[in-house]
C-alpha distance (Angstrom), angle and dihedral (degrees) to the residues before:
residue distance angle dihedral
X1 . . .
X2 3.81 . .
X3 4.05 113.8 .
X4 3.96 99.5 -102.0
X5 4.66 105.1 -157.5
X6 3.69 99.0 -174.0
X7 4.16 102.8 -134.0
X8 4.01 104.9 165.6
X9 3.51 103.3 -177.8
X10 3.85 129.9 156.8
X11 4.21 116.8 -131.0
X12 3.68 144.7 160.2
X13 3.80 118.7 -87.6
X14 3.24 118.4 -116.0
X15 4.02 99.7 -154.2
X16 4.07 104.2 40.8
X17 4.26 95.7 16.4
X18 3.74 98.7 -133.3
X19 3.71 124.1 131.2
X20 3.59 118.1 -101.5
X21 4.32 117.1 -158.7
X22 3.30 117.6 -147.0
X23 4.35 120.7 -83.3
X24 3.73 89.7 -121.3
X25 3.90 87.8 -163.5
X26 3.87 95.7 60.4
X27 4.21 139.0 -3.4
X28 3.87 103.6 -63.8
X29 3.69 101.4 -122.4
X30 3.81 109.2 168.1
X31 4.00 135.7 24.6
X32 4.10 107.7 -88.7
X33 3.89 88.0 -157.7
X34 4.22 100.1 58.4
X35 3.75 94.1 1.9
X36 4.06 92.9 -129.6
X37 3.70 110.9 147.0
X38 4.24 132.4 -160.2
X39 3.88 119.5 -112.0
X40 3.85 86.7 -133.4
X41 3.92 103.1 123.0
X42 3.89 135.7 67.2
X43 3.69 90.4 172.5
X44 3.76 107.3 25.7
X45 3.50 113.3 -96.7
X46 3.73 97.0 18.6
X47 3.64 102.6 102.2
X48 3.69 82.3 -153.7
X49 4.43 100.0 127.8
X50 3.31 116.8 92.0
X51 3.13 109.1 -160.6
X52 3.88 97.1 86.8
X53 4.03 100.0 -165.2
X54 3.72 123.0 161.4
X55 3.68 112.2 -94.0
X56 3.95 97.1 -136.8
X57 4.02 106.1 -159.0
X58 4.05 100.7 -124.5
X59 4.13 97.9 169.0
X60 3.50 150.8 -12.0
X61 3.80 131.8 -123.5
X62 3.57 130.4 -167.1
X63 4.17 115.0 -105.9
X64 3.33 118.7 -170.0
X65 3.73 110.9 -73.1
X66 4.15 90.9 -8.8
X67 3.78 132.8 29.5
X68 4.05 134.5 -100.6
X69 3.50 113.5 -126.7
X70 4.37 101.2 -142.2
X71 3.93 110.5 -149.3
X72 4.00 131.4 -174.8
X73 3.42 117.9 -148.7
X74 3.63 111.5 -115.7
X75 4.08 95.1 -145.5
X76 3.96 98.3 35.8
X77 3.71 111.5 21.7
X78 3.26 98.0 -126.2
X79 4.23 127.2 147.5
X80 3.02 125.9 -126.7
X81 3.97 140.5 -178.9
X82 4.12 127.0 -152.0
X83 3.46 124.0 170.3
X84 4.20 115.3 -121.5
X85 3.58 122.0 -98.7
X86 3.45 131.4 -124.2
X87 4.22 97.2 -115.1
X88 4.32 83.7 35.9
X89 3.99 99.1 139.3
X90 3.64 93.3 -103.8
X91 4.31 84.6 -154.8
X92 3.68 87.5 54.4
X93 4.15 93.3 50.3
X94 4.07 84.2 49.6
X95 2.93 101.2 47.5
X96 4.42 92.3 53.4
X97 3.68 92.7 46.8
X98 4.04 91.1 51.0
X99 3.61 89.6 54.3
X100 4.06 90.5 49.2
């Protein structure tokens, strides 16, 4: 199992420029307005990666009792899964798994 550091922190996005508070519930780890993520963490919560990429939200998969949101890093390539928040735009989550 992956090394979870909880690190709940509100921040700027990068891709739409709104401010985005912190989850309180869990480590904020993607923008609930556009969904875009940061390519910041190996483990998550680290901060440790450097490549720093845009996480682009290509699909959504069911999880349990929620949904994962599955990015690809604009810069590397690389996949990645995050499960959706509770304030996630639920509009902005249809509208990437329609175009799936």
């Amino acid at each position: 199992m992956k090394a979870f550091h909880e690190l709940d922190e509100g921040f700027i996005c990068e891709n739409c420029g709104r401010k985005v508070v912190p989850l309180e519930y869990s480590s904020r780890d993607h923008c609930p307005y556009c969904l875009y993520s940061k390519h910041v963490d190996i483990q998550p919560g680290d901060r440790q990666n450097s490549c720093r990429g845009f996480l682009k939200p290509i699909d959504v998969e069911k999880y349990k009792d929620t949904y994962k949101i599955i990015y690809q890093c604009e810069k590397c390539g690389d996949i990645h899964k995050n499960i959706m928040a509770k304030d996630d735009d639920l509009n902005e989550v249809i509208r990437i798994s329609a175009h799936s």
